[in-house]
C-alpha positions in Angstrom: 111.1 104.7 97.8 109.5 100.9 96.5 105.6 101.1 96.6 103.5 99.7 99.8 101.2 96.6 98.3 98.3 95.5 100.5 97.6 91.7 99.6 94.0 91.4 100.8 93.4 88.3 102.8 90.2 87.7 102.7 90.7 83.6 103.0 90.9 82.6 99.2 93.7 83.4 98.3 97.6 82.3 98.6 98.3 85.9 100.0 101.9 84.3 101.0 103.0 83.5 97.4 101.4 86.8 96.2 103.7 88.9 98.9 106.8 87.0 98.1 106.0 87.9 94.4 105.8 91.8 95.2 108.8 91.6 97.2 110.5 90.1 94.8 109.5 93.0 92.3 110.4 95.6 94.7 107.4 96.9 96.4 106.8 96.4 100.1 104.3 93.9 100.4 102.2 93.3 103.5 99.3 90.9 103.6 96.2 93.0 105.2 93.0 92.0 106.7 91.2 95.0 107.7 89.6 98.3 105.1 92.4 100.4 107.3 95.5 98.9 106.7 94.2 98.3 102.9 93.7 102.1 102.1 96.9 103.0 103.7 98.6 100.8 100.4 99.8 102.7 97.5 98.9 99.3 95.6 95.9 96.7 96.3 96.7 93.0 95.1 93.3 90.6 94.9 94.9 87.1 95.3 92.1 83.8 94.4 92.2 80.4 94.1 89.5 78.3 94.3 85.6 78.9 93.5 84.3 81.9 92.3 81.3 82.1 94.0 83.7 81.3 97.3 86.0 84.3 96.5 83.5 86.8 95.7 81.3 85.8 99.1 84.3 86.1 100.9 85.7 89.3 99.8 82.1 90.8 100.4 82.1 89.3 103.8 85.4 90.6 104.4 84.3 94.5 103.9 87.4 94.8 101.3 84.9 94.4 98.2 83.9 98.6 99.2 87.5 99.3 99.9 88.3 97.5 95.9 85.5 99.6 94.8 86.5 103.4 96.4 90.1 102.4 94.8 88.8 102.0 91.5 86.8 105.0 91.7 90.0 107.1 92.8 91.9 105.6 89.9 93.6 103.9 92.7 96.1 101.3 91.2 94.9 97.7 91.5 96.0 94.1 90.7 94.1 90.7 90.2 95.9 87.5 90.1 93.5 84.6 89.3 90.5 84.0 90.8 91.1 87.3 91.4 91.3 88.8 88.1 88.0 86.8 87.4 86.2 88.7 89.5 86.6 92.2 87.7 84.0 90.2 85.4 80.1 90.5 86.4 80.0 87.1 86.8 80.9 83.0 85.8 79.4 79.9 84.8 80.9 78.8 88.3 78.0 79.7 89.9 75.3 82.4 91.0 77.5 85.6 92.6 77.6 88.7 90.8 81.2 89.9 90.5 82.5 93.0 90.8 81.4 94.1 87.3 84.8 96.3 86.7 85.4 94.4 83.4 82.8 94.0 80.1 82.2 90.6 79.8 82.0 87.4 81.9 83.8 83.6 83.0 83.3 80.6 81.3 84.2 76.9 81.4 86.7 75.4 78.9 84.8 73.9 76.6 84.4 69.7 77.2 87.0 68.8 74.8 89.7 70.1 76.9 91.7 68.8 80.0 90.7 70.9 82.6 92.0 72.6 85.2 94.8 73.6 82.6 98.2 73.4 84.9 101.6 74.0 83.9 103.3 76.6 81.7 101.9 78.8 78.2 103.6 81.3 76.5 102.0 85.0 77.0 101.4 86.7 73.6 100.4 90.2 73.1 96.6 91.3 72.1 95.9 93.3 68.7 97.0 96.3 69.2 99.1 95.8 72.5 102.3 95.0 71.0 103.8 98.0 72.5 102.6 97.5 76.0 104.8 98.0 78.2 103.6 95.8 80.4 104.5 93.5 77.7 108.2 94.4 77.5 109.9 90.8 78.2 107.1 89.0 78.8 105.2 88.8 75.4 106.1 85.4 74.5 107.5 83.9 77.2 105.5 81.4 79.2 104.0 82.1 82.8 102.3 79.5 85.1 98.6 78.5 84.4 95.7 77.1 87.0 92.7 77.6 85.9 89.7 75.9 84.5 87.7 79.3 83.8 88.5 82.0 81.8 87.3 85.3 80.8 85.2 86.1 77.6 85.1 90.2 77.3 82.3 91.9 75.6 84.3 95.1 75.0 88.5 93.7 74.0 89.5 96.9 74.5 91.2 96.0 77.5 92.9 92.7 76.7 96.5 93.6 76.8 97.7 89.8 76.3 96.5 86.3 75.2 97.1 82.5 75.6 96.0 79.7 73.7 94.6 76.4 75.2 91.8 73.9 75.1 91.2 75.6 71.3 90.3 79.2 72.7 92.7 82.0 72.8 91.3 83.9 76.2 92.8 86.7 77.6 95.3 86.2 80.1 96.5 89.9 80.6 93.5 92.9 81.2 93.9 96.3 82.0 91.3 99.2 82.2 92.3 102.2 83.9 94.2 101.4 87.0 93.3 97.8 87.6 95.1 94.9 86.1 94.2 91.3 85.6 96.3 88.1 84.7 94.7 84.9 84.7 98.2 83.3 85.1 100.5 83.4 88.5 103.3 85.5 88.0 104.1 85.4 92.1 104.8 81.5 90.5 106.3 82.2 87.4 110.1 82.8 88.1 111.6 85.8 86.4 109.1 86.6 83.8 106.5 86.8 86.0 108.8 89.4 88.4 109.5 91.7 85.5 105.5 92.0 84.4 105.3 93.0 88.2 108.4 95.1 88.1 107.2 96.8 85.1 103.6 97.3 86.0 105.3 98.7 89.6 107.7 100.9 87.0 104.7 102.7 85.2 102.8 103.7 88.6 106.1 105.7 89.6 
């Protein structure tokens, strides 16, 4: 039987993208609004785009920050695309909201030499140590699609499964601690690369 994935709407996030993405991986994807519906998923997915400070008031406002939080606590698996992965971090340069403060480390600006937002394609390389990942089985150097002008600067690397150089700073584009995951890319928008990281993140929970 394919997995049940709640994509949490919680109105930053393009939960429609995100759902065709899981379908396409082979779970049952349902975009959910209420704590309910959410804990009745085998799988949460945390969609962003936008603001952090946005996102993060919005998923508290939204009661679905508690139900991330009880998942996590219950080794309950969940996935952060974005924005989304960005706010695992206990906080960004973005502006004032603490995040969830899943992750060691926080969000920073691309320094000013670079064009920012970075948009467009960049090839997913595996972490020190991660080479083996099997998240990473045909993904590690293939490209997945980038919009971002943020990105994540961990105090512990421990759980930076995969990397991406731009802008002169090779951030991590892949996370995992425990049973959350994190990419900083799309791979709902990424084509078939993107659907086999899902597939074989979907794969290991089985």
């Amino acid at each position: 039987m394919s997995l049940t994935a709640a994509i949490l709407d919680y109105d930053a996030g393009n939960v429609r993208s995100a759902k065709r993405g899981f379908d396409a991986a082979g779970a049952e994807a349902r975009i959910v609004r209420s704590a309910a519906e959410a804990r009745s998923a085998d799988v949460l997915v945390i969609p962003g785009v936008g603001n952090f400070d946005s996102c993060m008031a919005q998923l508290r406002a939204s009661g679905l920050e508690e139900v991330i939080r009880d998942a996590i606590a219950a080794q309950h698996p969940v996935f952060g695309i974005c924005v989304g992965m960005q706010l695992l971090y206990s906080g960004s340069e973005e502006g004032e909201e603490p995040g969830l403060g899943l992750l060691p480390g926080r969000v920073e600006r691309f320094p000013a030499t670079a064009v920012v937002p970075h948009i467009g394609w960049d090839v997913v390389r595996a972490a020190e140590g991660s080479e083996d990942d099997p998240l990473l089985d045909g993904v590690a150097g293939q490209r997945q699609y980038f919009v971002h002008s943020y990105y994540a600067v961990p105090t512990d690397r421990s759980h930076v499964v995969g990397r991406t150089a731009y802008g002169g700073v090779a951030f991590p584009c892949l996370v995992r601690e425990g049973s959350v995951v994190g990419t900083q890319f799309h791979p709902e928008k990424s084509g078939p690369v993107g659907a086999r990281l899902l597939r074989n993140w979907l794969e290991s929970l089985q």
